[in-house]
Structures are given as C-alpha cells and as structure tokens.
C-alpha positions as CSV (number, residue, x, y, z in Angstrom):
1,X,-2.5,29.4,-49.9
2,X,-1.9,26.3,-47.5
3,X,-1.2,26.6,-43.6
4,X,-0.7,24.3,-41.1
5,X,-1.6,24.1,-37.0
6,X,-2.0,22.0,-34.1
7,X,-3.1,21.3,-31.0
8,X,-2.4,18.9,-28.1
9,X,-4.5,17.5,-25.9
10,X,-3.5,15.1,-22.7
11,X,-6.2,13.0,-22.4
12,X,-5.3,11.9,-18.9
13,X,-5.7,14.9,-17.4
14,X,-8.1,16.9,-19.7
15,X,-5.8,19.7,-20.5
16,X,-4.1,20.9,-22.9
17,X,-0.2,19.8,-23.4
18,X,1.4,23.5,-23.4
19,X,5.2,23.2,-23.4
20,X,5.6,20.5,-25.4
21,X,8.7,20.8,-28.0
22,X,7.8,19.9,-31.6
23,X,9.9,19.8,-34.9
24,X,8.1,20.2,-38.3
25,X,9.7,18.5,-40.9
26,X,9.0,20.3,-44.7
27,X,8.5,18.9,-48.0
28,X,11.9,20.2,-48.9
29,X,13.9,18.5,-46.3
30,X,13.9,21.6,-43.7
31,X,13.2,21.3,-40.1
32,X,11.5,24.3,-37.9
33,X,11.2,23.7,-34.2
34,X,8.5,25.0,-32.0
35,X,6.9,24.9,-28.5
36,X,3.2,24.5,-27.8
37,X,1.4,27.6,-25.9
38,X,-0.7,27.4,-23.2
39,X,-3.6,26.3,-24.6
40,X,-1.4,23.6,-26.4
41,X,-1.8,25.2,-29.8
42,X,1.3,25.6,-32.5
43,X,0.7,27.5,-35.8
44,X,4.1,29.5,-35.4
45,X,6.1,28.2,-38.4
46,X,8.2,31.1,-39.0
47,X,8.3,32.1,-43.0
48,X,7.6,28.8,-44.5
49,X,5.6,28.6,-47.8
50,X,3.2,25.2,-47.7
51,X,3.6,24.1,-50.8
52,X,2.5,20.3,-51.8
53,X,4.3,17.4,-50.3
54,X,4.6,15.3,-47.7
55,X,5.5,16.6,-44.4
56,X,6.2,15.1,-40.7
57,X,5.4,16.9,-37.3
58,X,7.5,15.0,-34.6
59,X,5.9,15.9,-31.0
60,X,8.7,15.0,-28.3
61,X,6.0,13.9,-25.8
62,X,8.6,12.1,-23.3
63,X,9.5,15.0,-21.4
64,X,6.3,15.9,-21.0
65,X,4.7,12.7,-20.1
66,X,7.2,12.1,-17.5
67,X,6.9,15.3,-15.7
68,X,2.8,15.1,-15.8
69,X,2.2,11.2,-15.1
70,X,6.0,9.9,-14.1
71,X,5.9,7.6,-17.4
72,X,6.0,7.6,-21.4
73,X,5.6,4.6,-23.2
74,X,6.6,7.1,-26.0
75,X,9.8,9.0,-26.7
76,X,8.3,11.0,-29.4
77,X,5.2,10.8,-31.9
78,X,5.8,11.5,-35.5
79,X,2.7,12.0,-37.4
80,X,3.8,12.0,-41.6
81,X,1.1,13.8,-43.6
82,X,0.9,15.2,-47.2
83,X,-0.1,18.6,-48.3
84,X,-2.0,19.2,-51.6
85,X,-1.5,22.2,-53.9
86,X,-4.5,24.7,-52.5
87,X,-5.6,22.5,-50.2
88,X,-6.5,25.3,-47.6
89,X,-5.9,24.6,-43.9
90,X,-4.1,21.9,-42.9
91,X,-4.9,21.1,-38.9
92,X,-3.1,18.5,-37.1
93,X,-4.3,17.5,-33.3
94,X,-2.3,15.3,-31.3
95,X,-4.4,13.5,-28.9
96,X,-1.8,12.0,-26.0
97,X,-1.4,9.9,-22.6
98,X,2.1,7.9,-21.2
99,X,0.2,4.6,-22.9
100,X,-1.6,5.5,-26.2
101,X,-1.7,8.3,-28.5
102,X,-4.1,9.3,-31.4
103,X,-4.6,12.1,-34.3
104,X,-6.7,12.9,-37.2
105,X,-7.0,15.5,-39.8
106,X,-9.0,18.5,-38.0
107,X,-10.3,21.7,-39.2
C-alpha cells in the first residue's frame, strides 16, 4: 500500500513552514486541500487510495512568504511526481525562501 507526506521547511528562517495551504492533485483527476501543522508536516489526505500515477502537490507559498519575509517571488510551487504500483512511501519535502525553492524525493 502506497502513502504520501510532506514537509516544509523555510530555509530563511530555519523553521518549519506550518500554516501553509496545499492542494494535492490525484491520479484520477481529484483535488484534496490541506494545511501544514506546526512542524510543517502534511500526511492528512482524507480516504484516498494511492494507486499508480502521476500526481501534483501545489504548495501556495505566497501568503506565507509575504507574511514571514514581506516578499514571494513565488505565487505557488507545484511539484508533479509519479507513484508506482507498491511503491511504499512516497515523501515529498518542500524546501522554500521568497527567492528560490527546492524538493527531492525523501523517505
């Protein structure tokens, strides 16, 4: 069984982004929107099944950004990724600041 999480860091301040909205984009077309908690961790993706495909997580970083730093090069961040059929855990980390952003398949 495949799941999916992620976590997001501001790497202007060292902390973790908690608050930020995100919108998780399934193979099938559906759309599930979530917030990140404190620690700026998401895993809460209601009752969706993972199966194989490709998927997008959009991170709406402007809002954030702006209140943190007072700018955002970026309105939003989507990161496209595919799934594989038992491909276990699927961790997505969003690595952020109001000029650059990065990401890479954790575990």
């Amino acid at each position: 069984m495949n799941s999916l999480s992620s976590h997001v860091l501001d790497t202007t301040s060292g902390k973790p982004a908690a608050g930020m909205k995100l919108c998780l984009t399934t193979a099938s077309g559906d759309s599930i929107e979530a917030v990140t908690d404190n620690d700026g961790r998401c895993k809460q993706w209601g009752d969706v099944e993972f199966s194989a495909g490709i998927y997008t997580l959009r991170f709406y970083c402007k809002e954030y950004l702006l209140e943190k730093h007072g700018e955002s090069f970026y309105p939003h961040v989507d990161i496209a990724f595919e799934i594989q059929e038992n491909g276990g855990h699927y961790h997505v980390p969003l690595l952020i600041s109001p000029f650059g952003f990065s990401s890479y398949r954790g575990s």
